[in-house]
C-alpha positions as CSV (number, residue, x, y, z in Angstrom):
1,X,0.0,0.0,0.0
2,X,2.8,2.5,0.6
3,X,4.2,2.2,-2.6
4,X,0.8,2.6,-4.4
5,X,0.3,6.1,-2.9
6,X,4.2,7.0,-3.9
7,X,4.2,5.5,-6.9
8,X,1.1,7.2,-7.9
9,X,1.2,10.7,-6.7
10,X,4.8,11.6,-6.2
11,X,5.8,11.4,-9.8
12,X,6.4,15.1,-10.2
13,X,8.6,16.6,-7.8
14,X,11.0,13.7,-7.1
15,X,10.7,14.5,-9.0
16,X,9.7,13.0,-9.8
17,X,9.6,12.3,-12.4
18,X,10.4,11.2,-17.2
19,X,12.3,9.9,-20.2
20,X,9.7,10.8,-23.9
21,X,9.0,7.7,-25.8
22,X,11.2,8.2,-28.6
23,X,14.7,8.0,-26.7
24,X,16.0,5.4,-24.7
25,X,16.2,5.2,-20.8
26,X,19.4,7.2,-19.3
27,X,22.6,5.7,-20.8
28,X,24.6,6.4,-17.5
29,X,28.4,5.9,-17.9
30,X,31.3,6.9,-15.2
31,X,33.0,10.1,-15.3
32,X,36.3,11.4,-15.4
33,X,35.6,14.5,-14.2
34,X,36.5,15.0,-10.5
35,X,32.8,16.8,-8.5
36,X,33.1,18.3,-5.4
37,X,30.9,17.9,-3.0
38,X,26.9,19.3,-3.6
39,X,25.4,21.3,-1.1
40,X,21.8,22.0,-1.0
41,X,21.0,24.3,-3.8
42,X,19.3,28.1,-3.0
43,X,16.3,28.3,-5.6
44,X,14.4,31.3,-6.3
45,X,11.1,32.4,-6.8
46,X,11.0,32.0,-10.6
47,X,13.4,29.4,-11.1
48,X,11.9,26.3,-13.3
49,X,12.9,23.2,-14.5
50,X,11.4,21.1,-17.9
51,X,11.0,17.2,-18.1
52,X,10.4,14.8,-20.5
53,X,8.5,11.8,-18.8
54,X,7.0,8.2,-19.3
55,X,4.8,6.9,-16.3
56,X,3.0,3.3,-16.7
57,X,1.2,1.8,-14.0
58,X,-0.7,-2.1,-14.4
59,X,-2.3,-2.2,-11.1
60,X,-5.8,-0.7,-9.5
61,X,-5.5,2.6,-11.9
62,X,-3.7,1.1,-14.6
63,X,-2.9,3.7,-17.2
64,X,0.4,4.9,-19.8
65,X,1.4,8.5,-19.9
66,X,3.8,10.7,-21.0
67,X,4.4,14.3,-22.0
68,X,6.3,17.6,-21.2
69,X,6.3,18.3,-17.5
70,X,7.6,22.0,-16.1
71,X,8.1,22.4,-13.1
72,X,8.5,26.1,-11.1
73,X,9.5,27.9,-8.1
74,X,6.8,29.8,-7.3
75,X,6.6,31.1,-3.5
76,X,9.9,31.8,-1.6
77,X,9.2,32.0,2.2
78,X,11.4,32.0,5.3
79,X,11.2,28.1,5.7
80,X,9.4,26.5,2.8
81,X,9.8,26.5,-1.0
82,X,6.2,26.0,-3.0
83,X,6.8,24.7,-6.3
84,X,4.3,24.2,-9.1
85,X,4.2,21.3,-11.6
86,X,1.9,21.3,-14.7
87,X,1.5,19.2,-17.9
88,X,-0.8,18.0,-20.7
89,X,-0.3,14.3,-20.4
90,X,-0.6,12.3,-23.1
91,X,-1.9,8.2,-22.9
92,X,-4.7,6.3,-21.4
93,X,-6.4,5.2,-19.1
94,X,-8.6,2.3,-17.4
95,X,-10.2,3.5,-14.1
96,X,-13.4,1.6,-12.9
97,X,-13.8,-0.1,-16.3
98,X,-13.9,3.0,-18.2
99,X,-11.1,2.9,-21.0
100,X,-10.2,6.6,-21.5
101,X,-7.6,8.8,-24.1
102,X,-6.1,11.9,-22.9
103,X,-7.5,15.0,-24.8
104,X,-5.9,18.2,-25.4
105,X,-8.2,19.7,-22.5
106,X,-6.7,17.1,-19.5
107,X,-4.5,18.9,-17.2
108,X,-2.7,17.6,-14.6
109,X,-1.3,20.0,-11.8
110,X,0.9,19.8,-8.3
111,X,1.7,22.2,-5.8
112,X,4.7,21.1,-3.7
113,X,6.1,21.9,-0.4
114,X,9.7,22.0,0.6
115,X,11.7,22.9,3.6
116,X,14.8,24.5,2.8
117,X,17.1,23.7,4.9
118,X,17.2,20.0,3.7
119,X,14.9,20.0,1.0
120,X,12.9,17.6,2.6
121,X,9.3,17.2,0.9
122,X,6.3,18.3,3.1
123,X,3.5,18.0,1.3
124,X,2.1,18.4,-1.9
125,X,-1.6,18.9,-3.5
126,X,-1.9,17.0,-6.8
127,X,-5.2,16.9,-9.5
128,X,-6.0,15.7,-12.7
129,X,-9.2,16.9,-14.7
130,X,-10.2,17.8,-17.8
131,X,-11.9,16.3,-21.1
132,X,-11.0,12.5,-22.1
133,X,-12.3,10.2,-24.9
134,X,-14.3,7.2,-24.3
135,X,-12.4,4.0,-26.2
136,X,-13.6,0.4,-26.8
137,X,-10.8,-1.7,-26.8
138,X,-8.0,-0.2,-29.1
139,X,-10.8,2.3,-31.0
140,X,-11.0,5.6,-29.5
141,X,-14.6,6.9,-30.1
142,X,-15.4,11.0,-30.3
143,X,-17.7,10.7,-27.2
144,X,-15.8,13.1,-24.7
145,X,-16.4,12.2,-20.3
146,X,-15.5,14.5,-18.0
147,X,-13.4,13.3,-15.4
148,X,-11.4,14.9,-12.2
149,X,-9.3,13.4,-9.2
150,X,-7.0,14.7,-6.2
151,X,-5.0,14.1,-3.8
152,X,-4.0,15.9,-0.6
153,X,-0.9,14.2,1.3
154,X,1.6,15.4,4.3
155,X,4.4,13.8,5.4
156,X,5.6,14.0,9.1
157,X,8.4,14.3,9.5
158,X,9.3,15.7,6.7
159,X,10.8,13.3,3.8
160,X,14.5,13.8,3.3
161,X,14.8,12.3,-0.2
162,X,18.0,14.0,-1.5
163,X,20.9,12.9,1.2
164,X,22.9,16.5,1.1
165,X,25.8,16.8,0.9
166,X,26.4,14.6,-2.1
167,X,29.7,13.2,-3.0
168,X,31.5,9.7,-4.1
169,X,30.8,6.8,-1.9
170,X,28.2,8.6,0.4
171,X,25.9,5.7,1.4
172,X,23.6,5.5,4.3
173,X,19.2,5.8,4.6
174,X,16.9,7.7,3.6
175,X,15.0,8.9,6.0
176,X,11.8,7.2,7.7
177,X,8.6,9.0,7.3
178,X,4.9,8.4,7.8
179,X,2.8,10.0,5.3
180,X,-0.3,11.7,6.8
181,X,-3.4,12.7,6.1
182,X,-4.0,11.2,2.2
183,X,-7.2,12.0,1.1
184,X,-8.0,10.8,-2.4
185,X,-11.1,11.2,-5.0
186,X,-11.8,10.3,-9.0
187,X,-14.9,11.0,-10.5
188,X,-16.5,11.4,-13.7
189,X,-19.4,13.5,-14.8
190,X,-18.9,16.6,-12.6
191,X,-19.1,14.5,-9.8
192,X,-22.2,12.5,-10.5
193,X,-20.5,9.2,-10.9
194,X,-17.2,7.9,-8.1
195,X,-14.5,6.1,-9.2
196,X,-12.5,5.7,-6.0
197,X,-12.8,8.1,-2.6
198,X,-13.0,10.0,-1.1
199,X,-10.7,8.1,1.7
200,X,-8.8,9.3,4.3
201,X,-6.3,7.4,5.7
202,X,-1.7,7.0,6.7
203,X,0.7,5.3,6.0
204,X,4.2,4.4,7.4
205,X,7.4,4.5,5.0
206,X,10.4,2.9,6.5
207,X,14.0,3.8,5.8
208,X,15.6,2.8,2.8
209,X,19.4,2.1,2.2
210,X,21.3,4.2,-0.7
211,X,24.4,5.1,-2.4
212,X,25.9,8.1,-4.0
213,X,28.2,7.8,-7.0
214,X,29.8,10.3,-9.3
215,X,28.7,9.7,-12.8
216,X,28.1,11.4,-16.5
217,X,25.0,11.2,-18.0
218,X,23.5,12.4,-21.5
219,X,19.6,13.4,-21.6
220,X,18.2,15.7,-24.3
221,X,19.0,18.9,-22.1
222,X,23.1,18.2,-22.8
223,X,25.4,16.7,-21.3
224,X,26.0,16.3,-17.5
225,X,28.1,15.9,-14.3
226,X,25.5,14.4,-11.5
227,X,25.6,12.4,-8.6
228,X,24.0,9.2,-8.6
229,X,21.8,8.7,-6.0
230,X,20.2,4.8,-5.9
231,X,18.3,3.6,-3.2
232,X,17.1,0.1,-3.1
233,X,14.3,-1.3,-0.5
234,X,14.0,-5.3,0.4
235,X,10.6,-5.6,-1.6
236,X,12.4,-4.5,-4.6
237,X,11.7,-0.7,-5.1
238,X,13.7,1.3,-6.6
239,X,14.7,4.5,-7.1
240,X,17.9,6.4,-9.5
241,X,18.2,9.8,-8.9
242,X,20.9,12.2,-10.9
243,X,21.6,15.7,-9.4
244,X,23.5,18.1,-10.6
245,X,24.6,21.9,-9.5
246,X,25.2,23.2,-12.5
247,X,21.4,22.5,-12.7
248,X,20.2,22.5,-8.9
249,X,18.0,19.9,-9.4
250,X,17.6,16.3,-11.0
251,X,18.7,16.2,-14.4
252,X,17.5,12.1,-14.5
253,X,15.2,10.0,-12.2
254,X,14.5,6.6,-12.4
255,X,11.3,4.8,-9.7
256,X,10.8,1.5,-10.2
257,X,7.7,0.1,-7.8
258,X,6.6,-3.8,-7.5
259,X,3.7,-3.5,-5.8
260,X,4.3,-7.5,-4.3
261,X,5.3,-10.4,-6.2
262,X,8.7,-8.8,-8.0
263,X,6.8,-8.0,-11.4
264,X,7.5,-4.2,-11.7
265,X,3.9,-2.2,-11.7
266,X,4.7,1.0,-11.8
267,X,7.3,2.7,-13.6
268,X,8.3,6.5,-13.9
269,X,11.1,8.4,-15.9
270,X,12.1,11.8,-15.9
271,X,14.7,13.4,-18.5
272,X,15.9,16.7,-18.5
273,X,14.6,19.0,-21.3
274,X,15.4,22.8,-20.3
275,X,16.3,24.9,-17.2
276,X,16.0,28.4,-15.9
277,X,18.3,28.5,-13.0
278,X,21.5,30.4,-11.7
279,X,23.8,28.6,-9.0
C-alpha cells in the first residue's frame, strides 16, 4: 500500500519524475571528471525546470502517460519552498472499467512543499481533470467524459529524499517517514459518478538504504556531471536519482515500484529538457 500512494502521486517533484517515448532510458556511464561535493542548492522564486516523462502503472488505476512536465518555483518563504508542476499528459487510461484517451483539454497540476534547509518534501496537493475520450478496446470513439481526481498528502516528519551533501561513496538511509493525512477522489461527470474516494487514511514509509556515486549522464537537455543517488528497498523498489549543481536539481530520475510479487507495476522516468536557474 505505501508504494501505491508514492508510486502514484509523487511522480512530479522527485521528482519525480520522465524519459519521452522516442529516446532510450538514461545511458549512464562513469565520469572522469573530479565533482566536489553538492550542497543544498538556493532556488528562487522563478526558477523552473522542464521534463520529458514516461509513467505506466498495471495495477488498481492502470494507465500509460507521457508528456512535457515544467516544473517552477513559485513562493519563496522564510522556511518553505512552494513549487508548481503542470502538464498536458498524453496516454490512457482504465479507471473503474472506463477505458479513456487523454485529450488536449486534461491537465494535470501539483503544488509542492519544501523545507529548505534540507529539502525535505512536506506535502504536496496534486489533481488531474479535464476532457477525455471514451475508447472500446483499441478504438477511440469521439464521445468526450468529464473526469477529475486529487490528492492531498503530508508527510511527518518531513521526507529527506536527496541525502545533502552529495559526493562519491556517500551511502547510508533515507529517512523514515509516515505520510499523513491522504485524502484521495476520482470522479466522472462533474461528480455524478465515483470512481475511487473519497478516503482518508496513513501510511508508514520505512528507511531505505542508498548510495551516491559520481557519474556522466547524456539526456536531451546536454550533457551532465550528477551524482547518482540509488536507493534500493527489500521488496524491490527502486529509485535512481541524478543531481547536478550546474542545474540544482535532478537532471535524471528513475522509480521503479513492485507493488508484491517482483513483477514491476509501476514505472516512472524523468529526462531533462530545459532549465531556468542560476547557481
Amino acid at each position: 500500500m505505501k508504494n501505491k500512494i508514492i508510486g502514484t502521486f509523487l511522480f512530479i517533484i522527485l521528482i519525480s519524475a520522465i524519459v519521452y517515448p522516442v529516446t532510450a532510458i538514461t545511458d549512464f556511464n562513469k565520469s572522469q571528471t573530479i565533482l566536489n561535493d553538492a550542497n543544498i542548492p538556493i532556488w528562487e522564486k522563478g526558477d523552473q525546470w522542464t521534463y520529458n516523462f514516461i509513467e505506466s502503472r498495471s495495477q488498481m488505476f492502470v494507465y500509460t502517460l507521457s508528456g512535457e512536465l515544467s516544473l517552477k518555483v513559485v513562493e519563496d518563504s522564510s522556511d518553505s519552498y512552494v513549487l508548481e508542476a503542470k502538464t498536458r499528459p498524453q496516454g490512457n487510461f482504465d479507471m473503474g472499467g472506463y477505458g479513456l484517451k487523454t485529450t488536449r483539454l486534461t491537465f494535470l497540476t501539483m503544488r509542492i512543499q519544501m523545507r529548505k534547509t534540507d529539502l525535505a518534501l512536506e506535502g504536496f496537493y496534486y489533481q488531474i481533470k479535464g476532457l477525455l475520450f471514451i475508447t472500446i478496446g483499441s478504438i477511440t470513439t469521439p464521445i468526450p467524459i468529464q473526469v477529475a481526481g486529487s490528492a492531498t498528502v503530508e508527510f511527518d516528519p518531513p521526507w529527506v529524499i536527496m541525502p545533502f551533501p552529495l559526493y562519491d561513496g556517500k551511502s547510508g538511509e533515507l529517512s523514515e517517514v509516515e505520510i499523513l493525512n491522504i485524502n484521495v477522489y476520482f470522479t466522472l461527470f462533474w461528480g455524478l459518478v465515483s470512481i475511487y474516494g473519497p478516503q482518508n487514511y496513513s501510511i508508514p514509509y520505512f528507511p531505505i538504504p542508498y548510495i551516491c556515486s559520481q557519474e556522466q549522464i547524456n539526456v536531451e537537455a546536454g550533457n551532465f556531471n550528477v551524482f547518482n543517488v540509488s536507493a534500493e528497498a527489500t521488496d524491490g523498489s527502486k529509485f535512481v536519482s541524478c543531481y547536478c549543481e550546474e542545474v540544482g536539481n535532478v537532471v535524471s530520475e528513475i522509480i521503479l515500484l513492485p507493488f508484491g510479487g517482483g513483477r514491476v507495476q509501476y514505472s516512472l522516468t524523468l529526462e531533462l529538457k530545459d532549465w531556468s536557474y542560476t547557481p
